[in-house]
C-alpha positions as CSV (number, residue, x, y, z in Angstrom):
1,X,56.9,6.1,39.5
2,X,59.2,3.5,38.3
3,X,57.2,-0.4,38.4
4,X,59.6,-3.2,39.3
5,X,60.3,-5.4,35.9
6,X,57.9,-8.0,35.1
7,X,59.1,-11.7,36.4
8,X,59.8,-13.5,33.0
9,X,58.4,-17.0,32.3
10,X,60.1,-19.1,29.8
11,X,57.8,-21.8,28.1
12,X,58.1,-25.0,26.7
13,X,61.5,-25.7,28.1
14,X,62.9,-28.7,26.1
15,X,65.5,-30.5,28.4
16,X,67.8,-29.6,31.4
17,X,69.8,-27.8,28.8
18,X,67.2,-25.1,27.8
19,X,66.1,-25.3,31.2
20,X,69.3,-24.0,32.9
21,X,70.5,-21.3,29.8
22,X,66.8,-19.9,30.9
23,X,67.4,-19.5,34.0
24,X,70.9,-18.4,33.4
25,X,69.3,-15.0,31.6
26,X,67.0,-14.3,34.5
27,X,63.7,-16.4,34.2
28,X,62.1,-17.2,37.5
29,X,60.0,-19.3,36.0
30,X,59.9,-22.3,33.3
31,X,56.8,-23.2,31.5
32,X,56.8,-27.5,30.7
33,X,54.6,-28.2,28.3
34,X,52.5,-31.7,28.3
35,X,50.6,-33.3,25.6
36,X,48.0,-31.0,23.7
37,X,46.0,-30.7,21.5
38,X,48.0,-28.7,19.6
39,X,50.5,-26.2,19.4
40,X,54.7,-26.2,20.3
41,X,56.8,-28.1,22.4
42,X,55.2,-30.7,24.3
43,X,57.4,-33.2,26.1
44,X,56.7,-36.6,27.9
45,X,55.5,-36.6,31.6
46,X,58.5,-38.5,32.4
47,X,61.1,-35.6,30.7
48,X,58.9,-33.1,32.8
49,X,59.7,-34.6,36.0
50,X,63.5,-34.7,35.1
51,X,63.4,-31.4,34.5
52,X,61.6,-30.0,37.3
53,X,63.5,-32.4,39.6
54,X,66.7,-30.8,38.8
55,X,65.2,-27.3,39.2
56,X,66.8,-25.2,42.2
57,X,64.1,-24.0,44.8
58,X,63.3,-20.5,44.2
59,X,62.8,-21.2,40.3
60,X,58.5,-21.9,39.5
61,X,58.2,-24.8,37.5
62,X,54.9,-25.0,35.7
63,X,53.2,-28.2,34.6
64,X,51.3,-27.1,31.1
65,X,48.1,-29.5,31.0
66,X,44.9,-29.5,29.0
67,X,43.2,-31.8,31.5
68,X,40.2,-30.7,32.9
69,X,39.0,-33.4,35.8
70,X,40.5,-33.3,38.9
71,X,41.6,-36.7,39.0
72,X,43.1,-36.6,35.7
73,X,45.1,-33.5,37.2
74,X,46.5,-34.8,40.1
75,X,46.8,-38.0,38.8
76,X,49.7,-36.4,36.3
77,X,51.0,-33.6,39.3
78,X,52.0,-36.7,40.6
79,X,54.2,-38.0,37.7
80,X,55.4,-34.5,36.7
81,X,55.9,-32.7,40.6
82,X,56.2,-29.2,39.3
83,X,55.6,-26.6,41.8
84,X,52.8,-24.9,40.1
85,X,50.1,-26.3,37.7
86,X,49.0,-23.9,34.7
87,X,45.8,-24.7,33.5
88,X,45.7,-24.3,30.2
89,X,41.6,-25.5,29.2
90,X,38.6,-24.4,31.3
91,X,37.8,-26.9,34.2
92,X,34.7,-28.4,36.3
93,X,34.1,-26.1,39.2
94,X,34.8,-28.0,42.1
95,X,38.3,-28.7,40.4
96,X,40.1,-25.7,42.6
97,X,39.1,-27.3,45.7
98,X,39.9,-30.6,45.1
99,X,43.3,-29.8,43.9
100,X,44.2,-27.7,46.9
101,X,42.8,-30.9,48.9
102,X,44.9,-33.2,47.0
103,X,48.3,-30.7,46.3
104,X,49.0,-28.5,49.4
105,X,51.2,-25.8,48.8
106,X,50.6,-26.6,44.7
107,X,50.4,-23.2,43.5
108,X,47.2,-23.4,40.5
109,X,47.5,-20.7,37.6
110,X,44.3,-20.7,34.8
111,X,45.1,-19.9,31.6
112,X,42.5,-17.1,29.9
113,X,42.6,-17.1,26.1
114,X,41.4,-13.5,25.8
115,X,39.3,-13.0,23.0
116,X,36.4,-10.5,24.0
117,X,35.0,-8.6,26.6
118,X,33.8,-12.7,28.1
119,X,36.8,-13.4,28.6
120,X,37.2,-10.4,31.4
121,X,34.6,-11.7,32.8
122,X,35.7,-15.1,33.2
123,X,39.2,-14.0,34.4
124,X,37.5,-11.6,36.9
125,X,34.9,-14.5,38.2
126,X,38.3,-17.3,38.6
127,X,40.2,-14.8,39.9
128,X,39.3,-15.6,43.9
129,X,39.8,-19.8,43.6
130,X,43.7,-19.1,41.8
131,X,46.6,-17.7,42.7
132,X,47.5,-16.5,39.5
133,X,46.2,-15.8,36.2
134,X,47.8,-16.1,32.5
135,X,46.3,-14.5,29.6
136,X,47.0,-16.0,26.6
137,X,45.9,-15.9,22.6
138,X,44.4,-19.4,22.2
139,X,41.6,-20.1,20.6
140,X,39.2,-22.9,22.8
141,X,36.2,-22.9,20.8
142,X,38.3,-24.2,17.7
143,X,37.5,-27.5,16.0
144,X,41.3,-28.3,17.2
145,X,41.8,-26.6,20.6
146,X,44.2,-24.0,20.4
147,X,45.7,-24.0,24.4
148,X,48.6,-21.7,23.5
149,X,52.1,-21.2,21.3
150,X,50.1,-20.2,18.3
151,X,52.2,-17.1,18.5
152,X,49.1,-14.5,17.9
153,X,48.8,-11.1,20.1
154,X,45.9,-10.1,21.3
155,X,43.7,-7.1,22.7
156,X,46.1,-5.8,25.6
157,X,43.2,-3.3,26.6
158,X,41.4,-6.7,27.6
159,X,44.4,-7.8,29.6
160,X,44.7,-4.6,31.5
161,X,41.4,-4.7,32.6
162,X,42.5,-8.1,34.3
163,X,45.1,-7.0,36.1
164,X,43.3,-4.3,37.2
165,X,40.8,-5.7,38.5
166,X,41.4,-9.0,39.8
167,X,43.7,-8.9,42.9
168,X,45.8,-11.4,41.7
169,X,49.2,-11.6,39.9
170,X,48.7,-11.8,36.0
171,X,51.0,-13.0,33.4
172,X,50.7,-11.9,30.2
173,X,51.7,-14.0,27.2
174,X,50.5,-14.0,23.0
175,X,53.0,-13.4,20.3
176,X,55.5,-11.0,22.5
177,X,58.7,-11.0,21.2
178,X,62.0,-8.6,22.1
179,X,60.6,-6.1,19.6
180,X,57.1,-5.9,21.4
181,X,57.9,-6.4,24.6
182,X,58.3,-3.0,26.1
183,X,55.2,-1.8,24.8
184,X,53.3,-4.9,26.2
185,X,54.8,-4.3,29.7
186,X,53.7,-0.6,29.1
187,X,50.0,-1.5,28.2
188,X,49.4,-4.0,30.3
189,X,51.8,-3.4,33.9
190,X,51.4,-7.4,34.3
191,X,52.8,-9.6,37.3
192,X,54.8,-11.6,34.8
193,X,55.8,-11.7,31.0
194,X,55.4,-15.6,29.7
195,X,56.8,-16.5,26.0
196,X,57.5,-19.6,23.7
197,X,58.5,-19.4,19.9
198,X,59.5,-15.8,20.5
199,X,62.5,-16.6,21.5
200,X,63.3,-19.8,19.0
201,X,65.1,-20.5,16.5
202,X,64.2,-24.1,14.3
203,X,62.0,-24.5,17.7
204,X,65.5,-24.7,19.8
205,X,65.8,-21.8,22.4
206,X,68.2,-18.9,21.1
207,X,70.8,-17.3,23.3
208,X,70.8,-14.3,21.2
209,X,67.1,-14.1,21.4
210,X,66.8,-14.8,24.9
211,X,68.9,-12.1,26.1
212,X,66.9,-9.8,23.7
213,X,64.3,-10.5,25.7
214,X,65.7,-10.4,28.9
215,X,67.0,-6.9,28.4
216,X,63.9,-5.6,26.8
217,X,62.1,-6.9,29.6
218,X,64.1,-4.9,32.5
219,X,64.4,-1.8,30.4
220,X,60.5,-1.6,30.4
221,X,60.3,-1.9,33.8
């Protein structure tokens, strides 16, 4: 049986500019990174919002933020007003809740950085309190948080234990690129595909490489 194609995700969108040549090759989604740690292509709060604000309806737009309190979170939501919060670091328990209190209709993705057979578990435990997972190749134990962008792929057997498992849509991002792609999509069957550098050039998005992408991505499916 053929699968539909994975929904793409664009990530740390730059300015209107990037934002609309994205959307343009078919993303349904745009990633906007805030401050971190480390990592590519954070933007100001204020830039965020812009860009969101010009965003038709129909198109996710994704606040990136490596907060991890609840007030901190909405606190930012509130500059930013994306439609959808990724979660990039782990957070407090009761931080679900209080966000759905605070941001009805907010849809709340949680990052996994998928390093073992832990971090399965921990997708499989969140699953219930999201409504979306992503599975990145970060690194949150480091001395400097890695939250994402370092470009690195990682153990897609993990990842397709998430998505089948969890009941929830999954996102799959980690060094995938127009050359990987396919086989990604093949290995994993995710909800969504999500990407950064992989489609750069001098950190600027690339037309060329976008529609690489964009192409390799429907072929798969």
């Amino acid at each position: 049986m053929t699968l539909p194609a994975p929904r793409i995700k664009i990530c740390c969108i730059a300015d209107p500019v990037e934002a609309q040549m994205a959307i343009a090759a078919g993303a349904s989604a745009l990633g906007l990174v805030s401050a971190m740690p480390s990592g590519p292509g954070p933007i100001a709060d204020a830039q965020i919002a812009t860009i969101a604000r010009g965003i038709a309806p129909g198109i996710a737009t994704f606040l990136l933020t490596c907060r991890s309190d609840a007030a901190g979170i909405i606190e930012q939501h509130r500059t930013c007003r994306t439609n959808t919060l990724q979660l990039v670091d782990a957070v407090q328990p009761d931080t679900y809740a209080r966000l759905r209190d605070a941001l009805p209709g907010i849809g709340i993705v949680q990052v996994i950085h998928v390093i073992d057979q832990r971090s399965v578990d921990e997708a499989l435990a969140l699953a219930p309190q999201v409504d979306a997972l992503l599975l990145d190749s970060g690194n949150p134990h480091a001395a400097i948080k890695e939250l994402g962008g370092t470009g690195r792929v990682h153990d897609w057997s993990l990842s397709r234990q998430i998505v089948a498992d969890s009941g929830k849509p999954v996102y799959l991002a980690g060094g995938l690129r127009p050359d990987n792609v396919a086989a990604a999509i093949a290995a994993v069957r995710p909800f969504g595909v999500d990407l950064c550098s992989g489609v750069r050039v001098n950190g600027r998005l690339d037309a060329e490489r976008l529609q690489l992408f964009v192409s390799a991505v429907r072929s798969a499916g």
